[in-house]
C-alpha positions as CSV (number, residue, x, y, z in Angstrom):
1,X,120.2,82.3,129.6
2,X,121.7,80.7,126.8
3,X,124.7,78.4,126.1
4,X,127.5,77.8,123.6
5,X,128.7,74.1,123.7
6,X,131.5,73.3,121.2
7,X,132.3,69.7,119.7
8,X,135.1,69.9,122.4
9,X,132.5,69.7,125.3
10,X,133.6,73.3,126.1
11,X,130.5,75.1,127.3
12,X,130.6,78.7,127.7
13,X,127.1,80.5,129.5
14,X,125.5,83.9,128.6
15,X,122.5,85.4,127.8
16,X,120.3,84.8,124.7
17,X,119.3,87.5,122.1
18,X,117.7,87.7,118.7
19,X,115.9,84.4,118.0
20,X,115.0,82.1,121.1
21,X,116.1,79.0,119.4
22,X,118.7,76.6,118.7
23,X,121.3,77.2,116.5
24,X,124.6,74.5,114.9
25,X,127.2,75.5,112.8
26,X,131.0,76.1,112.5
27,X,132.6,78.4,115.1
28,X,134.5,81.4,113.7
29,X,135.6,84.5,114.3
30,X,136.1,87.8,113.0
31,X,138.2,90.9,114.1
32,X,137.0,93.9,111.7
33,X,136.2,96.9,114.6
34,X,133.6,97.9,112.0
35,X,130.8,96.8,109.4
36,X,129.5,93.9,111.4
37,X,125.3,94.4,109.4
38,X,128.4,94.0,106.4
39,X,129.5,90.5,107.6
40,X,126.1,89.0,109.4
41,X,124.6,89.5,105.4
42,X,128.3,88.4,103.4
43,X,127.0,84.9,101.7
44,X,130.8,83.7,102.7
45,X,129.4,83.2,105.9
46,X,126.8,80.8,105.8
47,X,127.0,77.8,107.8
48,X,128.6,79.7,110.3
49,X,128.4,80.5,113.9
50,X,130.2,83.9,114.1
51,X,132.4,86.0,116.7
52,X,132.7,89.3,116.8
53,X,136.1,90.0,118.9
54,X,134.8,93.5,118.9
55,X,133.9,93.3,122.4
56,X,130.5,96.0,121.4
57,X,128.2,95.1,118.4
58,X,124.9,97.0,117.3
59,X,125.5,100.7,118.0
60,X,124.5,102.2,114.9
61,X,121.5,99.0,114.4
62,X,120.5,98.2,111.3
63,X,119.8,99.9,107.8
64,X,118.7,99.1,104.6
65,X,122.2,100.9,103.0
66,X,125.1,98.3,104.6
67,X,123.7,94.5,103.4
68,X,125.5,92.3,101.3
69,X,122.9,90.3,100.7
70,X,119.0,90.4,101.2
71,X,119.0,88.7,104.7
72,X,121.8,87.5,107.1
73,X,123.8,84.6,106.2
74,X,125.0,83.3,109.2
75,X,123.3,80.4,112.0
76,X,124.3,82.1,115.1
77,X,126.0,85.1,116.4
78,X,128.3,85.1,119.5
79,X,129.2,88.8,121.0
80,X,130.8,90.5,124.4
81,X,128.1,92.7,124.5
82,X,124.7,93.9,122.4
83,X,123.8,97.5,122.2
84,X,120.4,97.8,123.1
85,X,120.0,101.6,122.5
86,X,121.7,102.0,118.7
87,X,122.3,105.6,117.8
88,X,123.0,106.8,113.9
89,X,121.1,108.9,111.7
90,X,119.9,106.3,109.2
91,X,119.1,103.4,111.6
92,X,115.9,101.6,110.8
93,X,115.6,100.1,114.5
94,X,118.0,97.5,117.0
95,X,120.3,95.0,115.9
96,X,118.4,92.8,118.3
97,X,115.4,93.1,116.2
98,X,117.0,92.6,113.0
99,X,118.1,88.8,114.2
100,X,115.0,88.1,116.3
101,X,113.1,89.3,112.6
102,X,115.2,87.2,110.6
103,X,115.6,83.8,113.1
104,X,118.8,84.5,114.1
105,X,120.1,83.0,117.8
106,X,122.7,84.9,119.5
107,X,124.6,84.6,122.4
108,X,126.5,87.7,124.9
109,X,128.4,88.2,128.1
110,X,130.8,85.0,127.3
111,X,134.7,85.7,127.8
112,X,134.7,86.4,123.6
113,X,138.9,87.1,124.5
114,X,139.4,83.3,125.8
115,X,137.3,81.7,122.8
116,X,139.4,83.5,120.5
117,X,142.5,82.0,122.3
118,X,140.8,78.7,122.1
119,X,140.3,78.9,118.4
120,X,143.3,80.1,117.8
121,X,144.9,77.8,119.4
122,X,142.7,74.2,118.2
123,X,141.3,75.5,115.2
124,X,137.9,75.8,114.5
125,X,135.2,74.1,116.3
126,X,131.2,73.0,115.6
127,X,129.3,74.5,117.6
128,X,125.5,74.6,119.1
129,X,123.8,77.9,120.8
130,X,121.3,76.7,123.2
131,X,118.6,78.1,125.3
132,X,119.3,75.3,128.1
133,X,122.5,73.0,128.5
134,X,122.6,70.9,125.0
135,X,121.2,67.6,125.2
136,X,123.1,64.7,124.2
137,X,120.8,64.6,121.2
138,X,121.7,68.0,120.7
139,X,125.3,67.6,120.4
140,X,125.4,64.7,118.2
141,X,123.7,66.9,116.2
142,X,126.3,69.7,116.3
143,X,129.7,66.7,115.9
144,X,127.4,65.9,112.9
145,X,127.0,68.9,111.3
146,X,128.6,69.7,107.9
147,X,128.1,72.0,105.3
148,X,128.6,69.8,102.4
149,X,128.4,72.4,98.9
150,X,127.0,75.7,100.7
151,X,127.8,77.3,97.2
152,X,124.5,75.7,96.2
153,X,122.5,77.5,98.6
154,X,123.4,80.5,98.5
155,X,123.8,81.5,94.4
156,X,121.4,83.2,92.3
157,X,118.1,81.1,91.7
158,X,118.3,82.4,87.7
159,X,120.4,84.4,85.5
160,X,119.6,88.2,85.6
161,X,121.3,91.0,84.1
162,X,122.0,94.9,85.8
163,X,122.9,97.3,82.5
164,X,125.7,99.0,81.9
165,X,127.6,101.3,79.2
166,X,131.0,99.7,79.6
167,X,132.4,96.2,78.9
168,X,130.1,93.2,79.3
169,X,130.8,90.9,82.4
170,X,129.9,87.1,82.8
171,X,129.9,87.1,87.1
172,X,129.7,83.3,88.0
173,X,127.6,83.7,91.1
174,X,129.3,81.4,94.3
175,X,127.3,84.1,96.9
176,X,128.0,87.4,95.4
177,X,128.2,90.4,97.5
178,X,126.4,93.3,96.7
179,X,129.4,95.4,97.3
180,X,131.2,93.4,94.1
181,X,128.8,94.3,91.7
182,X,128.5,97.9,92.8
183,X,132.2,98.2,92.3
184,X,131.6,96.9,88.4
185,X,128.7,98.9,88.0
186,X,130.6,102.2,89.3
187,X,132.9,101.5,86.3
188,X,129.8,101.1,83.8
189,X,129.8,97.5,83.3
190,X,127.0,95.9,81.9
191,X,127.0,92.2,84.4
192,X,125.3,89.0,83.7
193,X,125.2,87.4,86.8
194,X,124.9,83.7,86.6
195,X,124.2,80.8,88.9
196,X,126.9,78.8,89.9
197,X,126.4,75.6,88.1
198,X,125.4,76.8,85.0
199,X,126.2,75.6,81.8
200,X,129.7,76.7,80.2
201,X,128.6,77.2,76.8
202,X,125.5,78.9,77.9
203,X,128.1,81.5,79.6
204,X,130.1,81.2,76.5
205,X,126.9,82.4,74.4
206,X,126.8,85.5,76.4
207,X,129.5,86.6,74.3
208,X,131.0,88.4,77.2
209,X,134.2,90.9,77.1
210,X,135.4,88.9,80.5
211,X,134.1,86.9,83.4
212,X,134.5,87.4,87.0
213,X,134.6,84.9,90.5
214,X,133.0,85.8,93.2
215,X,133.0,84.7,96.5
216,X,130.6,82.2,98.4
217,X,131.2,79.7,101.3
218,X,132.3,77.0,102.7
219,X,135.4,74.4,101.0
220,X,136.5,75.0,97.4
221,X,137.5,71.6,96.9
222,X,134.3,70.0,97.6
223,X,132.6,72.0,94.1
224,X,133.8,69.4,91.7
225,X,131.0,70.3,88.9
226,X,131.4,73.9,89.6
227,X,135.5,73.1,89.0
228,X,134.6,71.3,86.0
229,X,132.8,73.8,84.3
230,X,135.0,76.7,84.9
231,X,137.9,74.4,83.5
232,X,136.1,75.0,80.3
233,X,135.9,78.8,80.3
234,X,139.7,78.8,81.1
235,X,141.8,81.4,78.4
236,X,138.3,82.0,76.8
237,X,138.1,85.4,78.3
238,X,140.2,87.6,80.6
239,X,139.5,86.5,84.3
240,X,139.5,87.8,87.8
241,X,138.9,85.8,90.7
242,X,138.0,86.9,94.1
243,X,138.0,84.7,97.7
244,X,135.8,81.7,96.4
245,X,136.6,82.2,93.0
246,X,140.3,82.5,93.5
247,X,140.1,79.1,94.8
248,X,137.8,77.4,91.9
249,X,140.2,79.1,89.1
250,X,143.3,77.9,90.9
251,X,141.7,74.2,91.3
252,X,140.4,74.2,87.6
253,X,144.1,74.8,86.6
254,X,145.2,72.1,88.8
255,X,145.8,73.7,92.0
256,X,144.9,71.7,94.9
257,X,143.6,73.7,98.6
258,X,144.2,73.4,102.3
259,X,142.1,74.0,105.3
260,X,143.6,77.0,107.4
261,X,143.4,76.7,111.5
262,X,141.0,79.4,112.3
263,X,140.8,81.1,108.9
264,X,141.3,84.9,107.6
265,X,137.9,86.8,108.8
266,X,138.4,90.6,109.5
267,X,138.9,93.7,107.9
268,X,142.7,94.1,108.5
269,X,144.5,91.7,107.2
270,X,148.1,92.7,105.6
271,X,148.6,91.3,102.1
272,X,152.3,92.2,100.3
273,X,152.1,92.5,96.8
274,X,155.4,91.0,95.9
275,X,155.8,92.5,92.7
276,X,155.4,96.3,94.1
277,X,156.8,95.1,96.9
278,X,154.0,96.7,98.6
279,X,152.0,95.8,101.5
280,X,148.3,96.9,101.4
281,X,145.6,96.0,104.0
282,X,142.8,93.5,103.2
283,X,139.3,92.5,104.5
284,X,139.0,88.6,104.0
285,X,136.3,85.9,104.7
286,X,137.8,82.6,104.1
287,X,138.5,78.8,106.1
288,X,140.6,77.5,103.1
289,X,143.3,78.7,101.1
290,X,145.8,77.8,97.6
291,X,148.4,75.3,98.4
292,X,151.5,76.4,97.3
293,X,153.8,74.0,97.3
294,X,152.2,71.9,94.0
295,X,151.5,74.6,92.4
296,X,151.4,74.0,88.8
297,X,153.6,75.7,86.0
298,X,152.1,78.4,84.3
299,X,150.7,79.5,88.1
300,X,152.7,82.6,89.9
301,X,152.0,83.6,93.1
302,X,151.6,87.6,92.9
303,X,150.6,88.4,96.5
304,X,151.0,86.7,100.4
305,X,149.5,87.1,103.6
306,X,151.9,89.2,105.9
307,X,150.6,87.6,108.8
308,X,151.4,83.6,107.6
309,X,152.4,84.0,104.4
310,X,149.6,81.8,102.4
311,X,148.7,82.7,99.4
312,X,146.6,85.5,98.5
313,X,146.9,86.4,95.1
314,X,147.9,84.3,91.5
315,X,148.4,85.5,87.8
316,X,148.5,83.4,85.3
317,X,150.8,83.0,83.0
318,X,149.6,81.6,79.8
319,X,146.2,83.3,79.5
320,X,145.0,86.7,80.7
321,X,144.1,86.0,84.2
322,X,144.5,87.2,87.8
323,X,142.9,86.3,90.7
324,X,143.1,87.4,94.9
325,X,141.8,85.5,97.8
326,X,140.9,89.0,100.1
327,X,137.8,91.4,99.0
328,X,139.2,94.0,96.5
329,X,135.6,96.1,97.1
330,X,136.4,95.7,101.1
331,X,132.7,95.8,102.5
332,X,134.0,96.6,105.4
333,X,137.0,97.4,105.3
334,X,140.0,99.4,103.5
335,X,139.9,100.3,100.2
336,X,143.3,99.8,99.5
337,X,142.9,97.8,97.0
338,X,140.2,98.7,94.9
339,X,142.0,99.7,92.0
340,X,142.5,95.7,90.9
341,X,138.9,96.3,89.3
342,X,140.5,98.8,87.3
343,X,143.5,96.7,86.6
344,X,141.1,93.8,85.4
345,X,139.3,96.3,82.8
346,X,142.9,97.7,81.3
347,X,143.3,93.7,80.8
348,X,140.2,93.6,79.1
349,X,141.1,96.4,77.6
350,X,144.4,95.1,76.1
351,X,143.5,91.9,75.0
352,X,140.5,93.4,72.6
């Protein structure tokens, strides 16, 4: 058995897989119908407790080919059902043993369709997976937990550098995914991929042709050295932002954030592009999003979410700059809008 008590004192009962242990974090969810070994190892996730509303997880197992990142990023994982018996041609064994490998606690056979309703509905919720009913120790422990400056935990440990042929990149690292930097690399870029509270001027040395955002967990807001420091490679170099680094760039330039209800998770989420006039669909991972209505001069708002109309893309006007909250690369996802990478080198392009 295994149980899912929220800060609410909701308490849902299942059965446990992957890691018999406890496990605390913020409740979320996520309605991609694919890539879920994608989102269990996207660094956007950590300090999360995640639900697939796919009500069947783990047929094809695990592989060494899908991974964002070297090892999953979430706390806990709450499904309908686990597939027990995976079937593809390049599976390396169960999903089940993947988690229980890696610490992971999960959770199965709860009513995933009225959590999602509850979420929806209250926001998001801390959370504790338990192997008995949570203790009153236990969930002071879960109303306590935050994730203070995730961003920290999850970059780079030291610079490192993947060659290239193309232009030179500067990616400040908030919890890349591996799936960004292929994307450069398939265009020849030569990346410097820097942790995220490195120096400016050390960035600056690089003598880069442009830097890049990445995304990485958790609220924007809460980064203030990170904020300062990209304030200072602002209109240095041309910029793209993605997800994390959409927010950072727009709260360097003055921008403030908000915290959405339940978030954007999922791998179809319809963004317009207001100047095509154009709507393309999006895989996002994100609890927080620009607030538009300070927005600062010199800020346009390029593209919106179709579904509630935040803000999901800005250009800026005064230095050559773009950035988009949703994953261009789409790891999983639609590639629908892949071709912003090569929008971001013509801008390099132009401005040398």
């Amino acid at each position: 058995m295994a149980y899912l008590t929220l800060s609410d004192g909701t308490v849902f009962e299942g059965e446990s897989f992957g890691a018999i242990d406890e496990a605390v974090g913020e409740v979320v969810f996520t309605t991609g119908m694919t890539g879920y070994l994608e989102g269990l190892t996207d660094p956007s996730f950590y300090g999360q407790i995640v639900m697939f509303t796919y009500p069947l997880i783990g047929n094809i197992g695990f592989n060494w080919e899908d991974p964002e990142s070297k090892k999953p990023q979430i706390r806990g994982i709450i499904a309908r059902e686990i597939c027990e018996a995976p079937s593809n041609w390049y599976s390396a064994g169960s999903l089940n043993d993947y988690l229980t490998r890696h610490k992971i606690v999960g959770i199965q056979g709860i009513d995933t369709r009225a959590l999602t309703r509850m979420l929806r509905v209250k926001g998001s919720f801390n959370g504790i997976i338990t192997q008995q009913p949570a203790t009153a120790e236990q969930i002071a422990k879960m109303k306590a937990f935050d994730m203070g400056r995730p961003i920290e935990k999850v970059t780079c440990p030291e610079k490192f550098e993947i060659p290239g042929d193309g232009y030179s990149i500067g990616v400040l690292d908030f919890g890349v995914k591996a799936s960004i930097l292929s994307s450069l690399r398939k265009r020849h870029c030569a990346l410097t991929v820097y942790p995220a509270l490195t120096d400016p001027e050390e960035i600056l040395a690089g003598e880069h042709d442009g830097f890049m955002l990445v995304n990485g967990p958790g609220n924007p807001a809460v980064n203030t050295q990170i904020i300062e420091n990209v304030r200072h490679l602002i209109g240095k170099k041309p910029t793209f932002g993605i997800c994390m680094g959409h927010s950072i760039f727009a709260l360097a330039n003055g921008a403030t954030t908000k915290k959405l209800d339940f978030g954007h998770r999922g791998s179809n989420h319809p963004v317009k592009d207001l100047a095509k006039d154009r709507v393309y669909i999006t895989s996002q991972n994100h609890g927080y999003a620009v607030d538009d209505e300070n927005l600062p001069a010199g800020m346009e708002v390029s593209m919106r979410s179709w579904n509630d109309q935040t803000v999901e893309g800005l250009r800026y006007k005064d230095f050559p700059a773009f950035t988009v909250q949703f994953h261009p690369e789409a790891s999983p996802g639609p590639r629908d809008t892949a071709w912003l990478f090569d929008d971001y080198l013509e801008l390099i392009k132009r401005c040398k």
